[in-house]
C-alpha positions, 0 to 999 in steps of 0.5 A: 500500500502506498504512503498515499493510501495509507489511512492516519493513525487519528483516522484509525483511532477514530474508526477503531477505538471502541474495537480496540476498547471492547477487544481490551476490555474483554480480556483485561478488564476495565481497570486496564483496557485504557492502557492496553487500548494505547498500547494498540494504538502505539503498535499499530502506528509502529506497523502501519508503514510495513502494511501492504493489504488496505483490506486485511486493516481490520482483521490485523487491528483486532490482532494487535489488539488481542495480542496487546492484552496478551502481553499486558496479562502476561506481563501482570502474571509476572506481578502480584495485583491486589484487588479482587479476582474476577470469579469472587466478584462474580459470586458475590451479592451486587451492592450497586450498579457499577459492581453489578455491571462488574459482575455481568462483565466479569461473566462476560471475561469467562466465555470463550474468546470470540463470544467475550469479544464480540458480546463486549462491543455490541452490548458494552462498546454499543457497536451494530452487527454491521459495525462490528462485522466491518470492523473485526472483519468476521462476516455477518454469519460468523458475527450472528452465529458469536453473538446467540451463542455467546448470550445462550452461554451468558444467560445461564450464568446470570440466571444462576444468580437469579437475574431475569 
C-alpha cells in the first residue's frame, strides 16, 4: 500500500477505538483496557508503514489488539495485583450498579474468546452487527452465529444468580 493510501493513525483511532476498547476490555478488564487500548494504538502506528493489504486493516487491528492484552496479562502474571479476582466478584451479592455491571462483565471475561469479544462491543462498546462485522472483519454469519451463542452461554450464568 502506498504512503498515499495509507489511512492516519487519528483516522484509525477514530474508526477503531471502541474495537480496540471492547477487544481490551474483554480480556483485561476495565481497570486496564485504557492502557492496553494505547498500547494498540502505539503498535499499530509502529506497523502501519510495513502494511501492504488496505483490506486485511481490520482483521490485523483486532490482532494487535488481542495480542496487546496478551502481553499486558502476561506481563501482570509476572506481578502480584491486589484487588479482587474476577470469579469472587462474580459470586458475590451486587451492592450497586457499577459492581453489578462488574459482575455481568466479569461473566462476560469467562466465555470463550470470540463470544467475550464480540458480546463486549455490541452490548458494552454499543457497536451494530454491521459495525462490528466491518470492523473485526468476521462476516455477518460468523458475527450472528458469536453473538446467540455467546448470550445462550451468558444467560445461564446470570440466571444462576437469579437475574431475569
Amino acid at each position: 500500500m502506498s504512503d498515499a493510501e495509507r489511512p492516519s493513525v487519528e483516522a484509525l483511532y477514530r474508526s477503531f477505538a471502541r474495537v480496540v476498547h471492547g477487544i481490551a476490555l474483554a480480556h483485561v478488564g476495565p481497570a486496564d483496557a485504557d492502557d492496553v487500548m494505547q498500547e494498540t494504538f502505539l503498535s499499530i502506528q509502529r506497523g502501519l508503514p510495513g502494511l501492504r493489504d488496505q483490506d486485511a486493516l481490520p482483521a490485523w487491528i483486532c490482532e494487535i489488539a488481542r495480542n496487546c492484552s496478551r502481553d499486558w496479562l502476561r506481563r501482570r502474571a509476572r506481578r502480584p495485583q491486589p484487588g479482587a479476582d474476577v470469579h469472587a466478584l462474580a459470586a458475590g451479592p451486587a451492592r450497586d450498579d457499577g459492581e453489578l455491571a462488574a459482575r455481568v462483565l466479569a461473566h462476560v471475561r469467562s466465555l470463550p474468546e470470540a463470544y467475550r469479544e464480540t458480546l463486549v462491543l455490541r452490548l458494552v462498546e454499543g457497536l451494530s452487527g454491521p459495525e462490528i462485522a466491518a470492523r473485526t472483519g468476521l462476516t455477518h454469519g460468523s458475527l450472528r452465529v458469536n453473538l446467540c451463542r455467546g448470550m445462550a452461554m451468558l444467560r445461564p450464568l446470570l440466571e444462576k444468580e437469579g437475574w431475569p
